[in-house]
C-alpha positions as semicolon CSV with decimal commas, in nm:
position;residue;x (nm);y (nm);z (nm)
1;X;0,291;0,681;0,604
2;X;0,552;0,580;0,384
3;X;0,691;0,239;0,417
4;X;0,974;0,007;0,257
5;X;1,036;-0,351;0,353
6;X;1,284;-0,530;0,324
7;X;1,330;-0,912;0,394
8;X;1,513;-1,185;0,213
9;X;1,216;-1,446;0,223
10;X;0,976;-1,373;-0,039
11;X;0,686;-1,516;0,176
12;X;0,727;-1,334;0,479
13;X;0,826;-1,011;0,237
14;X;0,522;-1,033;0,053
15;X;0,272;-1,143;0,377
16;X;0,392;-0,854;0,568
17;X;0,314;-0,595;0,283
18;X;-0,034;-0,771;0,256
19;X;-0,100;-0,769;0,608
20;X;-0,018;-0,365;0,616
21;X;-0,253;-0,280;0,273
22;X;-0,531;-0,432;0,541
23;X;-0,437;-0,292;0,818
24;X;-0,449;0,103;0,715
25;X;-0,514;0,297;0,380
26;X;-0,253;0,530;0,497
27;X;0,024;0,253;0,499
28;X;0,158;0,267;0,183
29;X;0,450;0,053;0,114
30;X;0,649;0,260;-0,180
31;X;0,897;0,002;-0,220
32;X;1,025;-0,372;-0,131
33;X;1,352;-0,549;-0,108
34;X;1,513;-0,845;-0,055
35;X;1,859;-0,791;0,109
36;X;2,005;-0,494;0,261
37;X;2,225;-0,318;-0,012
38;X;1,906;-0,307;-0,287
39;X;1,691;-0,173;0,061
40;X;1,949;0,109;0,129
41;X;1,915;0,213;-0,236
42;X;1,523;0,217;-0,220
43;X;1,538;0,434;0,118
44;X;1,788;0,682;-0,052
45;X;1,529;0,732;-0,321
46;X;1,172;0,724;-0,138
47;X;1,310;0,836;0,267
48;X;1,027;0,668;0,356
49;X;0,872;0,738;0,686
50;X;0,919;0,378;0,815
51;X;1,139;0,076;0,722
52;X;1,072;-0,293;0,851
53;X;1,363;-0,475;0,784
54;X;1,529;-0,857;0,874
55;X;1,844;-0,857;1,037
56;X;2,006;-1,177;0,884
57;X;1,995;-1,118;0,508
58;X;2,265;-1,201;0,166
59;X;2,496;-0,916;0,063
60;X;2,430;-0,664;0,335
61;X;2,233;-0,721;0,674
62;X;2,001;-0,540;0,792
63;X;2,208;-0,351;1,059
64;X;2,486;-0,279;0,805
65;X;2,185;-0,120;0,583
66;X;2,068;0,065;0,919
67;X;2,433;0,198;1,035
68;X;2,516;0,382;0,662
69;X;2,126;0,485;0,649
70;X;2,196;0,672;0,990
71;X;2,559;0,780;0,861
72;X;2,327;0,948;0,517
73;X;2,139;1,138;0,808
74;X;1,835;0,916;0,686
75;X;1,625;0,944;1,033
76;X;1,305;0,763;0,924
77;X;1,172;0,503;1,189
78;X;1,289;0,115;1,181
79;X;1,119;-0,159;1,295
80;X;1,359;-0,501;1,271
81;X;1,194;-0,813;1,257
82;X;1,436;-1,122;1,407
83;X;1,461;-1,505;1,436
84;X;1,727;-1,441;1,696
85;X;1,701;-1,306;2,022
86;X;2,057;-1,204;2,074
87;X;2,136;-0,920;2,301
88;X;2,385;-0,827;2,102
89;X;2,163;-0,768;1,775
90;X;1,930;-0,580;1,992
91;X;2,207;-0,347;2,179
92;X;2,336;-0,250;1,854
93;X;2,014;-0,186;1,708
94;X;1,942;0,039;2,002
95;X;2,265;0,235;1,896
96;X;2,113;0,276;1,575
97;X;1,787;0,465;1,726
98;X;1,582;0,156;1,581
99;X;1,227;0,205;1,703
100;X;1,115;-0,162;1,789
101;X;1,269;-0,472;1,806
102;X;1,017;-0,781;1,721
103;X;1,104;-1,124;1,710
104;X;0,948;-1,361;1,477
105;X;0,687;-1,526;1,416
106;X;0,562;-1,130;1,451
107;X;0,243;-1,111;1,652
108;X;0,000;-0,887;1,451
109;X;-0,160;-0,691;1,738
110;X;0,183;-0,609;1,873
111;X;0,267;-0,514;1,544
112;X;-0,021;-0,285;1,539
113;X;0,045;-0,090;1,842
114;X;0,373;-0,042;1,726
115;X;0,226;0,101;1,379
116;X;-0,003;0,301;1,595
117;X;0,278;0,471;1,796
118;X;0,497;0,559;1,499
119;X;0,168;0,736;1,372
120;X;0,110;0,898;1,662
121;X;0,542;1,022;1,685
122;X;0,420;1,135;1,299
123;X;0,142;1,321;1,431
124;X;0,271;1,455;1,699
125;X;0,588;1,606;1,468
126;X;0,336;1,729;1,246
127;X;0,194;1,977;1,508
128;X;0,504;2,071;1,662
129;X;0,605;2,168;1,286
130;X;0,285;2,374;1,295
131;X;0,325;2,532;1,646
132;X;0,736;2,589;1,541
133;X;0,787;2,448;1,948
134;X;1,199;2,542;2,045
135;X;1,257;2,695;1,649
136;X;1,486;2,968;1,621
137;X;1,400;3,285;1,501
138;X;1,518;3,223;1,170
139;X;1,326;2,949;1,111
140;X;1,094;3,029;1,310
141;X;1,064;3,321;1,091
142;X;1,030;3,093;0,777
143;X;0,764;2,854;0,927
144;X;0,563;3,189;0,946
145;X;0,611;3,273;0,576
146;X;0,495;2,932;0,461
147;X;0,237;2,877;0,673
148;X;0,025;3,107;0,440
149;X;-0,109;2,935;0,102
150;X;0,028;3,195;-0,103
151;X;0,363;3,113;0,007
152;X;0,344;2,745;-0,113
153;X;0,529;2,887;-0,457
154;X;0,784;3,037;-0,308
155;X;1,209;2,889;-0,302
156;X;1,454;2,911;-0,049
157;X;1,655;3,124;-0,213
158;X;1,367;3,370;-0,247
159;X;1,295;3,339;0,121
160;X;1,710;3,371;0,200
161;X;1,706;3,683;0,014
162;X;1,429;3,867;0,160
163;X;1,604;3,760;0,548
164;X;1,947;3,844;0,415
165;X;2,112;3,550;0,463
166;X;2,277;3,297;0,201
167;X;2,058;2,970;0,106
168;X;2,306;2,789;0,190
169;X;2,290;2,856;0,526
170;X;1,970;2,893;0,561
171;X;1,945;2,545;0,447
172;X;2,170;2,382;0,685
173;X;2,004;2,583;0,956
174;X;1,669;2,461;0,833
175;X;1,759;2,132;0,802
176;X;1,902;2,108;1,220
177;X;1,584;2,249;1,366
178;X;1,264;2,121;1,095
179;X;1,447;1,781;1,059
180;X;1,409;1,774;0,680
181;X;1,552;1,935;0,371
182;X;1,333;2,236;0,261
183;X;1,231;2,073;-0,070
184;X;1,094;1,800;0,172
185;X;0,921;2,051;0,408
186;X;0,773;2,270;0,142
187;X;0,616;1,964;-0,074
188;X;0,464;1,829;0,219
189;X;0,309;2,154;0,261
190;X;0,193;2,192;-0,034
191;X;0,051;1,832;-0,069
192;X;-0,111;1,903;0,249
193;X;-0,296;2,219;0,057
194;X;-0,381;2,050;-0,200
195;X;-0,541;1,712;-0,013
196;X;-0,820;2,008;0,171
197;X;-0,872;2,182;-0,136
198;X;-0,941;1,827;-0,328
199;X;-1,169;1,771;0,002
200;X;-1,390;2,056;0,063
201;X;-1,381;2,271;-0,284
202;X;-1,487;2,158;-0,635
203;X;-1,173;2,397;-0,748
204;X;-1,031;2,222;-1,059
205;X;-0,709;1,961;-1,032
206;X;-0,544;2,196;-1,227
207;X;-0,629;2,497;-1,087
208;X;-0,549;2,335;-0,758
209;X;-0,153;2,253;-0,896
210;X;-0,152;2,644;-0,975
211;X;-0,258;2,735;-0,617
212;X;-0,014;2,517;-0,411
213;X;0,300;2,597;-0,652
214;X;0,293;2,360;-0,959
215;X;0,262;2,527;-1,314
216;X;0,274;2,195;-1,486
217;X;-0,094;1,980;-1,356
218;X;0,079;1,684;-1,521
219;X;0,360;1,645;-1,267
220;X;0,147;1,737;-1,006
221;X;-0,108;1,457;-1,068
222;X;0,196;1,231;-1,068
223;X;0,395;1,392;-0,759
224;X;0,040;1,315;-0,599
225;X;0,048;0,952;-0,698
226;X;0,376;0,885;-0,571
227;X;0,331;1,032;-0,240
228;X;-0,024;0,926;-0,164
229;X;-0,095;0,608;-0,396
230;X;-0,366;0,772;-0,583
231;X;-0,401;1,051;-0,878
232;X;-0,603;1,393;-0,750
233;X;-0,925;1,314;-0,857
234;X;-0,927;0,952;-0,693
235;X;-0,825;1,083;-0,393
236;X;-1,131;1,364;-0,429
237;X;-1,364;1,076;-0,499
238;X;-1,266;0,892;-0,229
239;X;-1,303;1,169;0,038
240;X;-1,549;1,419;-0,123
């Protein structure tokens, strides 16, 4: 799970991205800030999965960062940690489809069955990708094509083509029912490929960027990084 904080005091900032490398290998905070506006530019760039944030912060607040997040169609789950239990903070961050509301000083075991439940929602969206639950045709049509290895290489304008339809459209369509931009849904896939071939074959890194859809191993070592923290081989070492 992808996670960015953000939170003006450098203690608290720095405690809380601590406390989460402990808690879970799988929480992986890609990036940190320490006021709203620099936050809303790290989102924009990583749409992580989850984003703690304060409220009160310089330059932009954490709601303001929130609102134009939600106006980008940025959907990942919020958690805002508060000093201030004000009704009306927490009415607007309802608005905003925030997923938890914690006041501070943040009790860790709440914290962690909050954690737990967002991994759970994640789960839970994962399989409903899988089992393409109240899809269209159409897209049901394209969850079908992908869901075979051999279709890992393939774009959306090939897959537009062959259902006679523009990519544009397609795209949009995509994007209503799945949730996330095809790039998004396609690299996931093919991470996800490549993560059980690391795990259960001795297939070569680059052999295993050639099967999932990457010509160039080199960018697929570092795509790997970036999205799971370690290179290929680390992560084979580490669950071989």
């Amino acid at each position: 799970m992808k996670i960015i904080v953000v939170e003006d005091e450098i203690r608290s900032r720095e405690g809380l991205v601590n406390l989460l490398g402990r808690l879970k290998p799988s929480y992986r905070v890609v990036a940190t800030a320490e006021n709203g506006c620099v936050g809303l530019g790290m989102i924009k760039k990583h749409v992580p999965d989850l984003v703690i944030t304060d409220i009160k912060m310089p330059i932009m607040d954490g709601l303001s960062m929130i609102k134009q997040m939600r106006q980008g169609k940025i959907m990942s789950q919020v958690i805002i940690l508060s000093a201030f239990a004000d009704f009306s903070y927490a009415q607007k961050a309802i608005s905003f489809g925030v997923t938890e509301y914690i006041l501070k000083p943040i009790s860790v075991n709440y914290l962690i069955d909050v954690l737990a439940k967002i991994d759970d929602h994640y789960s839970n969206e994962e399989e409903m990708l899988t089992n393409g639950e109240d899809f269209t045709p159409l897209i049901q049509r394209v969850c079908d094509i992908l869901s075979s290895p051999l279709s890992l290489n393939r774009s959306l304008g090939e897959i537009s083509l062959e259902l006679k339809i523009t990519p544009e459209y397609l795209g949009t369509q995509f994007y209503k029912e799945v949730g996330c931009h095809f790039s998004v849904y396609i690299k996931n896939k093919r991470l996800a490929y490549a993560k059980n071939l690391l795990k259960n074959t001795n297939v070569k890194v680059s052999d295993i960027a050639a099967k999932v859809g990457y010509s160039d191993a080199k960018y697929f070592s570092q795509l790997f990084k970036k999205e799971l923290g370690c290179l290929p081989v680390e992560y084979r070492r580490q669950n071989g």
